[in-house]
N, C-alpha and C positions, 0 to 999 in steps of 0.2 A: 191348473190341476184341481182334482175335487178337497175339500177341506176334507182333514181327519177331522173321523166320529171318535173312533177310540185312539187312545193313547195308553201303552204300559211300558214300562222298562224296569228291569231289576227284578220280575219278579221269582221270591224263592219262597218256598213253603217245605217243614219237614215235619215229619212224623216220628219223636225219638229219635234215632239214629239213619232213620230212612230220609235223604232227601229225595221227595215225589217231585220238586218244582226246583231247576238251580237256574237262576239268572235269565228268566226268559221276558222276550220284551217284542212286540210289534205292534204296527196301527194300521187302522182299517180306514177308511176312506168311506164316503157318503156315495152308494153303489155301486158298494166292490161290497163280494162277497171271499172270504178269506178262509183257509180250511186249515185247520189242525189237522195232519195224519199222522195217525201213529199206532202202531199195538195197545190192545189192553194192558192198563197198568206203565203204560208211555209218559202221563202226568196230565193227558188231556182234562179229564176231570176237573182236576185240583186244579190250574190254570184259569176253566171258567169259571169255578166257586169263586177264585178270586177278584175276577174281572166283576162278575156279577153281586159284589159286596156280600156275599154270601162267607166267605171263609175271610181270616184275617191273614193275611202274607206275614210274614217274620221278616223281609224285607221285600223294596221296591216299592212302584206305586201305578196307579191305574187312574184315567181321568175320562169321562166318555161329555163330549161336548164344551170341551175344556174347565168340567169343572172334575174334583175328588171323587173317587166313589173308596168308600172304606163300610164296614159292617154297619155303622153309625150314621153314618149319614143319606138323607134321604132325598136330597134334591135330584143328585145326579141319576140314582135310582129310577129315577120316574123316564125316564130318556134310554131303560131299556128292558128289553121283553127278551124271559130266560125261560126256554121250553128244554127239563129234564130231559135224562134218560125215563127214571120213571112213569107213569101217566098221572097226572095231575088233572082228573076230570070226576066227576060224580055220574057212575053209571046208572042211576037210577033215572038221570032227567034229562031231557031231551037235549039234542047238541043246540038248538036257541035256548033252552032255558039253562045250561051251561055257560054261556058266553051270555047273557043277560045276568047272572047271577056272578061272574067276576068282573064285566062291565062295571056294575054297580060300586063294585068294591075298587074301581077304578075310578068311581064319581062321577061317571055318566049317567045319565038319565035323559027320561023323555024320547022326542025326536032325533037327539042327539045319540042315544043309544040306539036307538030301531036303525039307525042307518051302518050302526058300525057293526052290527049284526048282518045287517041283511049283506053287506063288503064283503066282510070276513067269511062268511059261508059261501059266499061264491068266491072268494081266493082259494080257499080249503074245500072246494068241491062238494060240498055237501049240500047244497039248498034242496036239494029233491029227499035228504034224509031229515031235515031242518026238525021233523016234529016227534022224529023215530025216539026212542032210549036209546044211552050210549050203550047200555048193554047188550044191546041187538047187534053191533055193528062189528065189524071185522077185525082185526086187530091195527093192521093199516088208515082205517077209517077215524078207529079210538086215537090215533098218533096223529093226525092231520087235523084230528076236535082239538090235541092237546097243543099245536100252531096256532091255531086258531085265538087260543085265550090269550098266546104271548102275544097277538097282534093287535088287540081288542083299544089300547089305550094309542097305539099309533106308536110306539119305539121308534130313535132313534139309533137304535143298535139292538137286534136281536141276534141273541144267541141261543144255537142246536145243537142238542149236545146225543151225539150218535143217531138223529130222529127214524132211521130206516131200521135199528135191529130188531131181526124177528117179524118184519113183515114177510108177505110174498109181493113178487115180481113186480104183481099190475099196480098193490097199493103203491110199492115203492116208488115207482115211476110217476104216479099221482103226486105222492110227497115231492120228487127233486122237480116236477113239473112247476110246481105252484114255490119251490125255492129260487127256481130260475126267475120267475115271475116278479118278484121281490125286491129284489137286486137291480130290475129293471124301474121300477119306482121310486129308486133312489135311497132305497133303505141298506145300510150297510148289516151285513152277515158275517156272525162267527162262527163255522160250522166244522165241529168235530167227528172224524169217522175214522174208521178203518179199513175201509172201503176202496180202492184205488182207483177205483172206475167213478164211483162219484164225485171225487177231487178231480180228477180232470175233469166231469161235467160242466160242475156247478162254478167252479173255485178260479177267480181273476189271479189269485197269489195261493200259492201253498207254503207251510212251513214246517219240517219234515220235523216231528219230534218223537226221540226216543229216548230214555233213560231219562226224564226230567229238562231233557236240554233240546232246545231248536236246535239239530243237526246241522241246518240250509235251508233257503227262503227264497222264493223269485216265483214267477210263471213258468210253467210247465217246459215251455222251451227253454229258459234261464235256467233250471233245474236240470234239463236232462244234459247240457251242455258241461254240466262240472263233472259227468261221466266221461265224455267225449264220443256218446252212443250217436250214430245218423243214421239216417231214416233209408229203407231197402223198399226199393222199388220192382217188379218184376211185371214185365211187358209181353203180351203173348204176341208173337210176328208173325205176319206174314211175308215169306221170301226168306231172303239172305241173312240169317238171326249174325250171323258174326261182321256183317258189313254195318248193320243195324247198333251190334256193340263198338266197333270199331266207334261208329260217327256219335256214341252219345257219349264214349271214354274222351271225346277231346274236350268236352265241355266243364268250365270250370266246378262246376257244381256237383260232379259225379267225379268219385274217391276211385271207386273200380268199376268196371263193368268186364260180363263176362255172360258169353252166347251158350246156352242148351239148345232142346233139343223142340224148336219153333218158339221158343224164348228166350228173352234176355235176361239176367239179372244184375240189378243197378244199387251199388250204396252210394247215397247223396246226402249232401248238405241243403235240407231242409226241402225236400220233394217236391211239397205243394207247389212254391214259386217256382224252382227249374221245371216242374213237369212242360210246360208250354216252349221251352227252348228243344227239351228231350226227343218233344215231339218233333218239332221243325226239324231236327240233327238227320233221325230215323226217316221222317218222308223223304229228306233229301237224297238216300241213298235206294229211294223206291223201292223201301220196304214198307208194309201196313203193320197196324195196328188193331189187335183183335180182342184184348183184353190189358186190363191194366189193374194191379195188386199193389197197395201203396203199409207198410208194416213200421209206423212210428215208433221207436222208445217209449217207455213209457214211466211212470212213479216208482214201478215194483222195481224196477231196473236201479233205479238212484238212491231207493231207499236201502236196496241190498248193497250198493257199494259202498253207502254211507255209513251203515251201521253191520254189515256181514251176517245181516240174515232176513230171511224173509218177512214180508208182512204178511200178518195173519196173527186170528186170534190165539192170546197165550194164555 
């Protein structure tokens, strides 16, 4: 198995009499990418400030490459790249003179910097705007400059904290493009959203948190299974729809089936693998196949049963 990048356990953070953070603790692994979901005001924030040596926990601890990270100290610090919600770029100067001008302040220089530039702009899409102002740029573009600078020294643990609100569609697709990208290079991600559609894109492990506390943690199948939701399969036939239902209902994998009107409709245990028996069942009774509709469970589903309400901004 991959070594853990990050490590935390215990951690709690409060605010007066508000706890935003009780006792939360998981570890990411060296390309895996891990997702906080949770509503505004969930504690995702407060979680990364802490991770990222930024806030001070009132309890627990955080270690990213088995060493400390706390406000204070600065070694562990250097092993991770933390891209705000806010923008963190200067729009006056172009996205290379951006990422040249935090390079620097990361001690790069020379030929050693021009390459981690000329990288970095093509991981964040950008090299064809390379010379443009960031103020010219879209709002999605300014959010993909402000990836860029958490990458610039090489992390080995970057953390994204909401990086998609407020863009439109195409930028945002650009952003989880070049997240997925990432993760494949063996950089380990802590990426927060509210989003439910981009945790299951992006996200090896999720970990449901609401009210300050991880609700449940696993991949997305490990998750949806502490609902008991399975996956609804719907087969358009050709022929005999209920001889078709008959021959896919003996199959272990299928919970019910039941025949319409030139279709089937199937609840199974986990689709994808039984589809290819489903099918054999169906030919066997020389019926066709004319369409096939496959509707998995999904996040919204386990985060409403977990916590009794929906996700969505509050």
């Amino acid at each position: 198995m991959s070594r853990s990048v990050l490590e935390c356990e215990g951690l709690v953070r409060a605010f007066g009499d508000l706890v935003a953070v009780d006792d939360v603790g998981f570890t990411i692994a060296e390309g895996e990418t891990y997702g906080l979901l949770g509503p505004n005001g969930a504690g995702k924030t407060t979680t990364i400030s802490m991770i990222a040596g930024i806030l001070e926990p009132d309890a627990g601890s955080v270690r990213v490459d088995g060493e400390a990270v706390t406000t204070t100290t600065t070694g562990a610090k250097a092993g991770i790249g933390y891209v705000p919600q806010d923008l963190a770029i200067y729009p006056d100067l172009t996205a290379a003179e951006n990422l040249r001008f935090f390079g620097k302040l990361h001690g790069l220089r020379g030929s050693g910097l021009d390459e981690r530039v000329g990288r970095v702009l093509d991981v964040i899409g950008l090299v064809d705007r390379a010379g443009d102002r960031a103020e010219t740029y879209s709002g999605g573009m300014k959010r993909r400059l402000n990836i860029g600078i958490g990458l610039l020294h090489e992390p080995r643990l970057l953390i994204l904290d909401e990086p998609t609100v407020g863009v439109d569609p195409q930028s945002r697709n650009a952003i989880l493009e070049s997240v997925e990208s990432l993760s494949g290079e063996g950089l380990a991600v802590l990426y927060t959203t509210h989003y439910m559609e981009e945790a299951e894109r992006l996200c090896d492990r999720v970990g449901i948190i609401d009210a300050g506390r991880i609700q449940a943690e696993g991949a997305r199948r490990q998750l949806v299974g502490l609902v008991g939701e399975r996956d609804r399969v719907r087969l358009g036939i050709t022929g005999r729809a209920e001889h078709a239902a008959a021959a896919a209902a003996s199959l272990s994998a299928v919970v019910e089936a039941s025949a319409g009107d030139g279709c089937i409709e199937l609840i199974v245990n986990d689709a994808r693998s039984a589809l290819p028996g489903i099918f054999e069942a169906v030919g066997s009774v020389d019926a066709g196949i004319n369409g096939v509709e496959i509707t998995e469970p999904n996040l919204e589903a386990v985060f409403l049963h977990l916590t009794g309400k929906a996700l969505r901004d509050e």
